[in-house]
Every structure is written in C-alpha cells, then in structure tokens.
FIKOLZA-1660 file (N, C-alpha, C; in steps of 0.1 Angstrom, whole numbers, plus 5000, padded with zeros to 4 digits):
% residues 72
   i   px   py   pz ch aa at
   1 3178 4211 3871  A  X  N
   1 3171 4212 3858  A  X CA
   1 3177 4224 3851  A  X  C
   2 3183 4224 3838  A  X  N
   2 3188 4237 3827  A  X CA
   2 3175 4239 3825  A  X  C
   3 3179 4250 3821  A  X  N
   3 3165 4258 3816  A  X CA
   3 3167 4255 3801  A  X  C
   4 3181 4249 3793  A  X  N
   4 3181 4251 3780  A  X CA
   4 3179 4237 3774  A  X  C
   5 3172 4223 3783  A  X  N
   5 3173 4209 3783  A  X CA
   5 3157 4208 3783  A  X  C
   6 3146 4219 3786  A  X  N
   6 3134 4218 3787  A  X CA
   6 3130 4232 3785  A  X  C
   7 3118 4230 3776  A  X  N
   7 3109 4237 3769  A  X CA
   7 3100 4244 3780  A  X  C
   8 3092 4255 3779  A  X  N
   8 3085 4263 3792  A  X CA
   8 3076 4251 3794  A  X  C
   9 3068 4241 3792  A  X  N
   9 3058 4235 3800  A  X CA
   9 3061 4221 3806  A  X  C
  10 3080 4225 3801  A  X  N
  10 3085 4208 3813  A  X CA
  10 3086 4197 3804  A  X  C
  11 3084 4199 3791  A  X  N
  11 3091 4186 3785  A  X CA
  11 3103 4186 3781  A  X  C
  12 3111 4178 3781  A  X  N
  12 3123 4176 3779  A  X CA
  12 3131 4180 3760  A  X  C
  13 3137 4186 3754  A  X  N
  13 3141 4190 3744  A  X CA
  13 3149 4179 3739  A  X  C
  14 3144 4174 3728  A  X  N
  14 3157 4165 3721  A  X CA
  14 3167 4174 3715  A  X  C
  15 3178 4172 3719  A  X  N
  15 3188 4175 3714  A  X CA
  15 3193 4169 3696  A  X  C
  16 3199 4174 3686  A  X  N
  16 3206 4170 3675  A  X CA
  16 3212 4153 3677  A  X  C
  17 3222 4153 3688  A  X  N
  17 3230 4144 3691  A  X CA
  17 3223 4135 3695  A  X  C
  18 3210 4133 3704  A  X  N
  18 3197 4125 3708  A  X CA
  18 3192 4117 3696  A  X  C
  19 3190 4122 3686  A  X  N
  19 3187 4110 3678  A  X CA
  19 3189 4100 3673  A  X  C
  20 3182 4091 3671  A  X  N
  20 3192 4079 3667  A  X CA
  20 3186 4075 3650  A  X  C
  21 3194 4072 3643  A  X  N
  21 3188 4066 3632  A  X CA
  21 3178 4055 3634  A  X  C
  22 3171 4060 3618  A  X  N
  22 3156 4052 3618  A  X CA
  22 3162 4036 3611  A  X  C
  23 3154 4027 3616  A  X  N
  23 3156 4016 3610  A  X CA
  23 3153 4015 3597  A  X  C
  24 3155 4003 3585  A  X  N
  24 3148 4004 3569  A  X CA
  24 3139 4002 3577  A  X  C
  25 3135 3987 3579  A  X  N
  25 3119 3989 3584  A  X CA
  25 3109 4000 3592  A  X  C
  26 3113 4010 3599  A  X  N
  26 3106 4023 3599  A  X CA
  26 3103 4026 3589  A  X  C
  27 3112 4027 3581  A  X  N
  27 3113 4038 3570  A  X CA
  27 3099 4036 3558  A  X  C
  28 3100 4019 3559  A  X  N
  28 3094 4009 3550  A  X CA
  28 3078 4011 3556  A  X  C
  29 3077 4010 3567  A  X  N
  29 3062 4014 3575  A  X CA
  29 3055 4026 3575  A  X  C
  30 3065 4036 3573  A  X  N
  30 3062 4050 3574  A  X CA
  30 3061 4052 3555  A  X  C
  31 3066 4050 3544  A  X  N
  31 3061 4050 3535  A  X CA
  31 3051 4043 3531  A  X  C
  32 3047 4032 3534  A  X  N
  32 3038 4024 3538  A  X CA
  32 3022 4031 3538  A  X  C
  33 3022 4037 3547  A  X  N
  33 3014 4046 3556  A  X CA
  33 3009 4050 3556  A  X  C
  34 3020 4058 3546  A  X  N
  34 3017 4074 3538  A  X CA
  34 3010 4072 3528  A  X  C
  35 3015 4061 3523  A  X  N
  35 3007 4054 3506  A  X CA
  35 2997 4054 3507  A  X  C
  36 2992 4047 3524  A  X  N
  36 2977 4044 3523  A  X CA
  36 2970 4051 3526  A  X  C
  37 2974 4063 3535  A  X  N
  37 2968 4077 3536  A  X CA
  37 2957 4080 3530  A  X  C
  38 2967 4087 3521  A  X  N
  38 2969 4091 3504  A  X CA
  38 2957 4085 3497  A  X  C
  39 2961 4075 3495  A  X  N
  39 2952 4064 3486  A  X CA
  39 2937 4063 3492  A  X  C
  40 2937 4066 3502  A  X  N
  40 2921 4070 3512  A  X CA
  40 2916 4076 3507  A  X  C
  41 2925 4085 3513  A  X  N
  41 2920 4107 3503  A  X CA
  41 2915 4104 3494  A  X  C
  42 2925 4100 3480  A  X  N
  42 2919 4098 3468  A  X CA
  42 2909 4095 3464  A  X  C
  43 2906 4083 3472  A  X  N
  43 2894 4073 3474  A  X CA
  43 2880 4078 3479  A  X  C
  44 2882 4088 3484  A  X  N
  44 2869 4097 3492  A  X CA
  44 2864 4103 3483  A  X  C
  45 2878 4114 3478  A  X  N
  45 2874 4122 3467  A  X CA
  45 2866 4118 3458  A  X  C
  46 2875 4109 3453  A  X  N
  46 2872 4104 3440  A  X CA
  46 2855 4097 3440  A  X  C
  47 2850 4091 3448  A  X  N
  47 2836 4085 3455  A  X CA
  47 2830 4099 3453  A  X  C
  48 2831 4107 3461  A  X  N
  48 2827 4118 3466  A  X CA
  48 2822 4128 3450  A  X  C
  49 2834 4128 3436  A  X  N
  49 2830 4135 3428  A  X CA
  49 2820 4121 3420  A  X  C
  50 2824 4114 3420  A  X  N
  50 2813 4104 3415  A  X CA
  50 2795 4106 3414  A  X  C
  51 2797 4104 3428  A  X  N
  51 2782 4098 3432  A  X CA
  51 2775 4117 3439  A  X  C
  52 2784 4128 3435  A  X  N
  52 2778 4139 3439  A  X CA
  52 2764 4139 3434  A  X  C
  53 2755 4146 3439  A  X  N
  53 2737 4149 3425  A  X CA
  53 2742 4164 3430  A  X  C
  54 2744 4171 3420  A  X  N
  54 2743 4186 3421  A  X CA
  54 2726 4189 3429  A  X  C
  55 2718 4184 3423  A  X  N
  55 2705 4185 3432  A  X CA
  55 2704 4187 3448  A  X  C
  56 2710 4186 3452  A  X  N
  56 2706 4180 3469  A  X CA
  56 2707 4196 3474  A  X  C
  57 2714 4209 3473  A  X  N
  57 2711 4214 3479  A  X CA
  57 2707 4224 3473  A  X  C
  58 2697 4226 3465  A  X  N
  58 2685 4233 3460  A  X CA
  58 2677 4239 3464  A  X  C
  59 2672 4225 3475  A  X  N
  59 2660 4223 3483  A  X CA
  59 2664 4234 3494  A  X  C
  60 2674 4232 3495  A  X  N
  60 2682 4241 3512  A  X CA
  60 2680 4258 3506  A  X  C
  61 2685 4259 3494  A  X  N
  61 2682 4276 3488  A  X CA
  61 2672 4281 3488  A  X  C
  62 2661 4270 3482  A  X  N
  62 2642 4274 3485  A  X CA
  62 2639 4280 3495  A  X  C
  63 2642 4269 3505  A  X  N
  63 2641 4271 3517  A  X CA
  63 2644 4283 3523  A  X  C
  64 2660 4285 3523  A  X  N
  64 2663 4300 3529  A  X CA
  64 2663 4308 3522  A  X  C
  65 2660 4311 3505  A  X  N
  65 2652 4322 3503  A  X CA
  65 2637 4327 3507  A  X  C
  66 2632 4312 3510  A  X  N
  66 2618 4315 3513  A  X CA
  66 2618 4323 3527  A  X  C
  67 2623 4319 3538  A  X  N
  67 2628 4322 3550  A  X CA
  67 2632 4338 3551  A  X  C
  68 2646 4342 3541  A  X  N
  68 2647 4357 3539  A  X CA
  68 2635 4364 3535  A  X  C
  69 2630 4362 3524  A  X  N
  69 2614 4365 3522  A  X CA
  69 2606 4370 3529  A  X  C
  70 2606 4362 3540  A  X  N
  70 2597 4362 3552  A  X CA
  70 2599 4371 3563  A  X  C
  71 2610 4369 3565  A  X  N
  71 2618 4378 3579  A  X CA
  71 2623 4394 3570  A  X  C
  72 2622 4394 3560  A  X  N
  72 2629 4408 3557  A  X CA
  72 2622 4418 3547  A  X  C
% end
C-alpha cells in the first residue's frame, strides 16, 4: 500500500488521470437537479415571505419579558 495512493483513514485517492469523462446525459441530469433544487429554495422562500403574519411572535416577547420581570 503507498502512502501517496491513500488518504490517513484508508480511502483510496483519485488520481487526475482516474477520471473519466462525464457523459451529456450526466451532465443533462445534474443540471436538471440543480434547476430543481433551486426552484424549491425559491419556492419555500417565496411561500415563506408570503404567508409570513409578523404577529406570531409577539406573543413569545410578552411572555419572556414577562418572565425577565419576574426572575430579575
């Protein structure tokens, strides 16, 4: 076993020469992918700034000022 063919915990190091070209269709799947990643994200976000109520955590501030209030 070289010590310069494997990394300290025993897996094997690809070499430059080791790789082989990606197929179009990888290429085409992996942009693909990414698109729809992406387009998720967006999609959270964008839900997420939508349907926010600035209201909801108000209630939570009451509360833990009331709480500091009390203890201090």
């Amino acid at each position: 076993m070289e010590r310069t063919g494997f990394e300290p915990f025993g897996e094997q190091l690809v070499s430059a020469t080791d790789t082989q070209a990606q197929s179009r269709s990888s290429k085409l799947l992996l942009r693909v992918g990414t698109g729809v990643f992406w387009t998720l994200v967006a999609g959270v976000v964008l839900a997420r700034a939508v349907f926010f109520e600035p209201g909801v955590y108000d209630s939570f501030g009451h509360v833990a000022s009331l709480a500091k209030n009390l203890l201090f």
